[in-house]
Each structure stands twice: as C-alpha cells, then as structure tokens.
C-alpha positions as a LaTeX table, in Angstrom:
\begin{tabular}{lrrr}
\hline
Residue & $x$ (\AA) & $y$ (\AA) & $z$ (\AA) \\
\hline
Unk1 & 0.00 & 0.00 & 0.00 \\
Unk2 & 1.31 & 3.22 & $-1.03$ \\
Unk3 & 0.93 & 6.76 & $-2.89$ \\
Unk4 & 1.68 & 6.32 & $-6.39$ \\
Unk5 & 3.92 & 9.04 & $-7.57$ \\
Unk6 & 2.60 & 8.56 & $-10.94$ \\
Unk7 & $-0.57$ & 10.13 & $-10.06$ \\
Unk8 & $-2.85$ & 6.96 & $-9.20$ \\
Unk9 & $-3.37$ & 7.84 & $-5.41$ \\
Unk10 & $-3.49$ & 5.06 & $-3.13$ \\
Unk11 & $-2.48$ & 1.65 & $-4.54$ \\
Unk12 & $-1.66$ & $-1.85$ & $-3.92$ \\
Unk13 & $-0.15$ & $-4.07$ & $-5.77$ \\
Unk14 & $-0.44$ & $-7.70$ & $-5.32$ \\
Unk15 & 1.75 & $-10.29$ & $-6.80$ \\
Unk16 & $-0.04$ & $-13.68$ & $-7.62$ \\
Unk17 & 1.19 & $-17.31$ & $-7.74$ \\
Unk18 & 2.15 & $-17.46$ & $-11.15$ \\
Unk19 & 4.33 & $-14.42$ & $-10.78$ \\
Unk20 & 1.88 & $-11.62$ & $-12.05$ \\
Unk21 & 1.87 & $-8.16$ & $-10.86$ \\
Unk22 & $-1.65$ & $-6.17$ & $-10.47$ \\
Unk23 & $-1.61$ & $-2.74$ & $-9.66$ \\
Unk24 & $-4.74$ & $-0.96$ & $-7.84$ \\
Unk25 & $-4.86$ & 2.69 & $-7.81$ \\
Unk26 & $-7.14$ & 5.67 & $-6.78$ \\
Unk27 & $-8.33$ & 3.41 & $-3.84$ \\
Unk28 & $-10.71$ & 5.25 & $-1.59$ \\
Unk29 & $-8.91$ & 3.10 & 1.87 \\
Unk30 & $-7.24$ & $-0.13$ & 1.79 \\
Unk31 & $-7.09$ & $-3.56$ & 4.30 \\
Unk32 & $-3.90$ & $-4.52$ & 2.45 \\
Unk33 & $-0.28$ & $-4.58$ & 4.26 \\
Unk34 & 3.20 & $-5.55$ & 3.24 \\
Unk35 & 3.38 & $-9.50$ & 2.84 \\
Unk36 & $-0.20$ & $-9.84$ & 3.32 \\
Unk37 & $-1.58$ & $-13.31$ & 1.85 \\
Unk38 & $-4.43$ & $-13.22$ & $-0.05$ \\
Unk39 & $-7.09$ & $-15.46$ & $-0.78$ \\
Unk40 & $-9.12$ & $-15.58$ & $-3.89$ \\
Unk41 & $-12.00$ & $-13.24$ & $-3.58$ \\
Unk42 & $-11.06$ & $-11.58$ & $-0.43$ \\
Unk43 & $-11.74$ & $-7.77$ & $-0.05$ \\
Unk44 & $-8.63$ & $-5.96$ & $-0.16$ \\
Unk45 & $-9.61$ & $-2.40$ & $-0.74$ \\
Unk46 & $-12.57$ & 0.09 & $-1.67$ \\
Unk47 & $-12.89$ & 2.06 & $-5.14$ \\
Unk48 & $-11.93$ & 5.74 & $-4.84$ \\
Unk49 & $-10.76$ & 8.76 & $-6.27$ \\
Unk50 & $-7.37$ & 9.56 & $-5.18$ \\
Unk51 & $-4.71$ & 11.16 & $-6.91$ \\
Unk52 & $-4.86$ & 12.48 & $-10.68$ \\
Unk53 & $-8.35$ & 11.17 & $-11.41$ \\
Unk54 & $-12.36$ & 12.97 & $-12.32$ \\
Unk55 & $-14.19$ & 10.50 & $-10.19$ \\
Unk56 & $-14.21$ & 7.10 & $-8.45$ \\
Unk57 & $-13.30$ & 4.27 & $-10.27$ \\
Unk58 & $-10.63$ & 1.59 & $-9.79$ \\
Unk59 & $-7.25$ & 1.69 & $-11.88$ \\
Unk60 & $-6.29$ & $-2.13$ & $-12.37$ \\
Unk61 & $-3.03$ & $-2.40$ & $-14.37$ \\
Unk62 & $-1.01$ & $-5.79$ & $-14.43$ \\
Unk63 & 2.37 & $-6.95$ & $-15.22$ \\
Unk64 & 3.96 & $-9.97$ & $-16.32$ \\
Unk65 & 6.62 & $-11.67$ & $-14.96$ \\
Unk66 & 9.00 & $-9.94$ & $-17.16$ \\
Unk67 & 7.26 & $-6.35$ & $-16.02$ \\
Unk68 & 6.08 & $-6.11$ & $-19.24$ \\
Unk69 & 2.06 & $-4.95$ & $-19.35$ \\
Unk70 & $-0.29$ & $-7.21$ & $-20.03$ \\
Unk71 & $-4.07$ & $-7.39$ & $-20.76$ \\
Unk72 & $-5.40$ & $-7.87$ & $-17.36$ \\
Unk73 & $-9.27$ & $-8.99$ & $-18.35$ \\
Unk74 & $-8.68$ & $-12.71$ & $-20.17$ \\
Unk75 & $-9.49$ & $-14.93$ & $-17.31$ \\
Unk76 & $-10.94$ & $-12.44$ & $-14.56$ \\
Unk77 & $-13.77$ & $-12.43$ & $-12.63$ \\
Unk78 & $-17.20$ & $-14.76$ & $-13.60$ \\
Unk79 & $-17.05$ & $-15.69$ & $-17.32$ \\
Unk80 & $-14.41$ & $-13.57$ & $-18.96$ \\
Unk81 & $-15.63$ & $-10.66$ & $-17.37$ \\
Unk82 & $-14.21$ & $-8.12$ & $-15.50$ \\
Unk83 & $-14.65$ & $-8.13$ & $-11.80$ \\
Unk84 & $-17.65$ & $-6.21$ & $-10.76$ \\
Unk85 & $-17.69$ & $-3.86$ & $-7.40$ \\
Unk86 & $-20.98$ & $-4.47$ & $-5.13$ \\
Unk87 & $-23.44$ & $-2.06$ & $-4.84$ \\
Unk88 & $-23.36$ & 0.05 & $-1.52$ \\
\hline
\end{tabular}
C-alpha cells in the first residue's frame, strides 16, 4: 500500500502465484499490508478517487513476470468478465 507518484493515489499491488503483478490505484482506503496473503475473492480495498483522477473508479493495471504490461481482463472475474464492485 502506497501513494503512487505517478498520479494513481493510493495503490496496492499484489503479486499472484504465477508471478503476475496487479496494480490498484485511486483506492478510496485499503485492508492490504506488506506481505499480506491473499485469498481468492477476499476484499482488499474500496474504489476511490485519489490522486490524478475525475471521479471514483478503480485503476487495475497488471504486469507480467517480465514487467512487461499485459491485458489484465482474459481470465478475470465470472465468465471472462471483469470483476464487478458491489453495490453500496
């Protein structure tokens, strides 16, 4: 958990068991800590709009395991789809 000096706010960044990286930015707050494990599903932090942003919404950016970007959205969430925030 940290302030992104490239302008996304707060952000975590998780690093899965294949090796990925996935970046989370202009979080709202955050549950996360240094060398936290994770389990599939569990909440980790809330949408926001910190840093260089217009409104709330969530900045999901991920690396592979050469730090090269990659598409982040074949695979996720139910069906192909990307993950979907609950309502309030």
């Amino acid at each position: 958990m940290r302030n992104d000096p490239q302008g996304l706010g707060l952000t975590v960044i998780v690093r899965d068991k294949n090796g990925m990286q996935h970046k989370l930015g202009h979080l709202k707050d955050t549950r996360a800590y240094r060398g936290m494990v994770v389990a599939k599903g569990q909440n980790l932090a809330r949408v926001g709009s910190t840093g260089n942003t217009t409104g709330s919404h969530l900045h999901w950016a991920v690396k592979d395991q050469t730090g090269q970007p990659t598409d982040p959205t074949p695979g996720a969430g139910s069906h192909g789809q990307p993950p979907t925030r609950p309502r309030d």
